[in-house]
C-alpha positions in Angstrom: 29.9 -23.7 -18.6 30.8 -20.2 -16.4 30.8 -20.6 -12.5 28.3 -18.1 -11.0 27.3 -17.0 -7.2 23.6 -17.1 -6.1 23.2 -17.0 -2.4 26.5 -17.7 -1.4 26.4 -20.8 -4.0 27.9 -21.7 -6.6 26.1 -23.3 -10.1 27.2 -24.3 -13.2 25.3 -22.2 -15.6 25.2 -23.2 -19.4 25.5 -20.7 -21.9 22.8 -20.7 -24.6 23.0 -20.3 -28.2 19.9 -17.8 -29.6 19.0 -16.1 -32.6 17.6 -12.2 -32.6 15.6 -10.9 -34.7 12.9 -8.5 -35.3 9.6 -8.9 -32.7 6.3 -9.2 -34.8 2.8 -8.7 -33.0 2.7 -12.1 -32.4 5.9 -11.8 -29.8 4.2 -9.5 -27.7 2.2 -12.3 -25.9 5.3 -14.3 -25.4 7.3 -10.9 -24.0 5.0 -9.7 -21.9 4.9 -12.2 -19.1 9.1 -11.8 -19.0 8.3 -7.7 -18.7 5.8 -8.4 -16.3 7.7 -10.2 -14.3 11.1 -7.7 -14.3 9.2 -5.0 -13.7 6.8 -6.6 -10.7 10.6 -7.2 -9.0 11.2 -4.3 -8.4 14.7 -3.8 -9.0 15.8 -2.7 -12.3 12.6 -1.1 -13.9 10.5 2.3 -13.0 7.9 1.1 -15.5 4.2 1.3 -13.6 3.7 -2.2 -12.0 0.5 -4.1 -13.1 -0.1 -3.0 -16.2 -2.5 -5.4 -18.3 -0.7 -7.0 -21.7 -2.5 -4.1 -23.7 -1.4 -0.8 -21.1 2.3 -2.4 -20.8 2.8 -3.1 -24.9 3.5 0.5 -26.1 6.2 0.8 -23.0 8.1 -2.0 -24.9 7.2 -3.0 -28.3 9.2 0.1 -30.5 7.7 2.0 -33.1 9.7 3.3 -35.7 12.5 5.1 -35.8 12.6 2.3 -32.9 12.7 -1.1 -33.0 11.9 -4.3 -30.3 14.0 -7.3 -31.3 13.4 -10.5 -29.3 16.2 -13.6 -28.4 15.5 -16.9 -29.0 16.1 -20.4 -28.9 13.5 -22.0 -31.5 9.9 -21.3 -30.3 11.4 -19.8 -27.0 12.2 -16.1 -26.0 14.7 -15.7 -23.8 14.5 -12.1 -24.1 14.1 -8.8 -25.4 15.8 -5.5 -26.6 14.2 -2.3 -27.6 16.4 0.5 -29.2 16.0 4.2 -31.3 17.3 7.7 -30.4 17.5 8.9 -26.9 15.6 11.6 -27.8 13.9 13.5 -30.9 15.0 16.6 -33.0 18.2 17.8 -32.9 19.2 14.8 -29.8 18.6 11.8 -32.0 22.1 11.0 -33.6 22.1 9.5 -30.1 20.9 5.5 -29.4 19.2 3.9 -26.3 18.3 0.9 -25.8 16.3 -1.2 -22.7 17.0 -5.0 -22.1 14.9 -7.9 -20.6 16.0 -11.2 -20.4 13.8 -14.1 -19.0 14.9 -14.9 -15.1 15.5 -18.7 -16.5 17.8 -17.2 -18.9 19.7 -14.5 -16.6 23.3 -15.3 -16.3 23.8 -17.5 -19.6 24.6 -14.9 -22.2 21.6 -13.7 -23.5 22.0 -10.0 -22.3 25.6 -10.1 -23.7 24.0 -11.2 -26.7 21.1 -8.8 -26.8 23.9 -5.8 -25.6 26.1 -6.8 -28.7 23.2 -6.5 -31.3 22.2 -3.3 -30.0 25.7 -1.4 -30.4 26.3 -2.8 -34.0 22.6 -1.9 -34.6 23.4 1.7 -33.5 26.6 1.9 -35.1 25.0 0.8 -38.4 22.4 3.1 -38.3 24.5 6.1 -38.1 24.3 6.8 -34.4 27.2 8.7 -32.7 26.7 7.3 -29.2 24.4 5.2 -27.1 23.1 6.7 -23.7 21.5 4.2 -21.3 19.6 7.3 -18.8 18.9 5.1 -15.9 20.8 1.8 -14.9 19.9 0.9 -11.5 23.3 1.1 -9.7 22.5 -2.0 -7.5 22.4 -4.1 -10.8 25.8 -5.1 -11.0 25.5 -7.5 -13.3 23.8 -4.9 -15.8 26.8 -2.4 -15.0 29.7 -5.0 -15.8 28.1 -6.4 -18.7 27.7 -2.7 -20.2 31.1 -1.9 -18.9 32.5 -4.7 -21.0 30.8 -3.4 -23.7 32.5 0.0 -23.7 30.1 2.0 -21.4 31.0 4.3 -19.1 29.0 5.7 -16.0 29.1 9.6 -16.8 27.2 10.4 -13.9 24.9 9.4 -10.8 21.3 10.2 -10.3 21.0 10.0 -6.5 18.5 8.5 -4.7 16.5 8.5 -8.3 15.4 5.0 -8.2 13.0 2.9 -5.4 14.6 -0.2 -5.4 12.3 -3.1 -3.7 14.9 -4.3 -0.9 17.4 -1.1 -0.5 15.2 1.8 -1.2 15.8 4.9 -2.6 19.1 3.9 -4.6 21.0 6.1 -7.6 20.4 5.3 -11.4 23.3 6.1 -13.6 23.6 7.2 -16.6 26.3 5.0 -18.4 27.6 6.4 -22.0 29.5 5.0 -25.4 31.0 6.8 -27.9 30.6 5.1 -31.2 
């Protein structure tokens, strides 16, 4: 059990134990309402809002060099990772990688997990680095867990990102040498 704040409360959050593997077709169904719902909060996605299951799929589910990998816990997905170069051509000996996790699930380990997958994953693969291009700066949770991981914020988009409560707020760009 880890003590964590909500609200000026503290819970008792249980960790959980998952598996991750590859997403198949049939994930997508299961995925989709946890991207819907991150990205209709409004504060750690620029994806467009309100996308139908079949406009939001190719903004998620990886194709190859890519890949989508999903958390889960039996039948359940708690979450969801996509990863493959930052960018084509002569950039792509550098990773990135995006993260969902479930709001049920947030707080209990599953990003950790998810985060720990990825780097191996790109360190496997041959990468060199991982570049994350726009972390929501008000997402501390997001920033310390990366931070733990090795990251380090190289640099500050201002203003870059509309968050739903602050407003205009700064994305960074958070970096790790493999």
């Amino acid at each position: 059990m880890t003590a964590s704040v909500h609200g000026g409360c503290t819970d008792r959050v249980a960790r959980v134990t998952a598996s991750i593997r590859e997403a198949s077709d049939n994930d997508w169904p299961r995925v989709y309402p946890i991207y819907a719902a991150i990205v209709a909060d409004g504060r750690t996605y620029a994806f467009p809002e309100g996308q139908s299951m079949d406009e939001a799929r190719p903004w998620w589910m990886e194709q190859s060099p890519g890949r989508t990998v999903v958390a889960c816990d039996g039948d359940t997905i708690l979450g969801s990772a996509k990863m493959g170069p930052n960018r084509p051509g002569r950039g792509a000996h550098v990773a990135t990688a995006s993260f969902m996790v479930d709001p049920a699930y947030q707080g209990r380990g599953v990003g950790r997990m998810l985060g720990e997958h990825v780097v191996e994953w790109a360190r496997s693969s041959g990468y060199r680095s991982m570049q994350f291009n726009a972390v929501v700066e008000r997402n501390t949770a997001a920033v310390q867990l990366w931070e733990s991981l090795g990251f380090q914020i190289i640099g500050t988009v201002p203003e870059a990102f509309d968050h739903q409560d602050d407003g205009l707020v700064g994305l960074h760009v958070m970096f790790l040498r493999l």
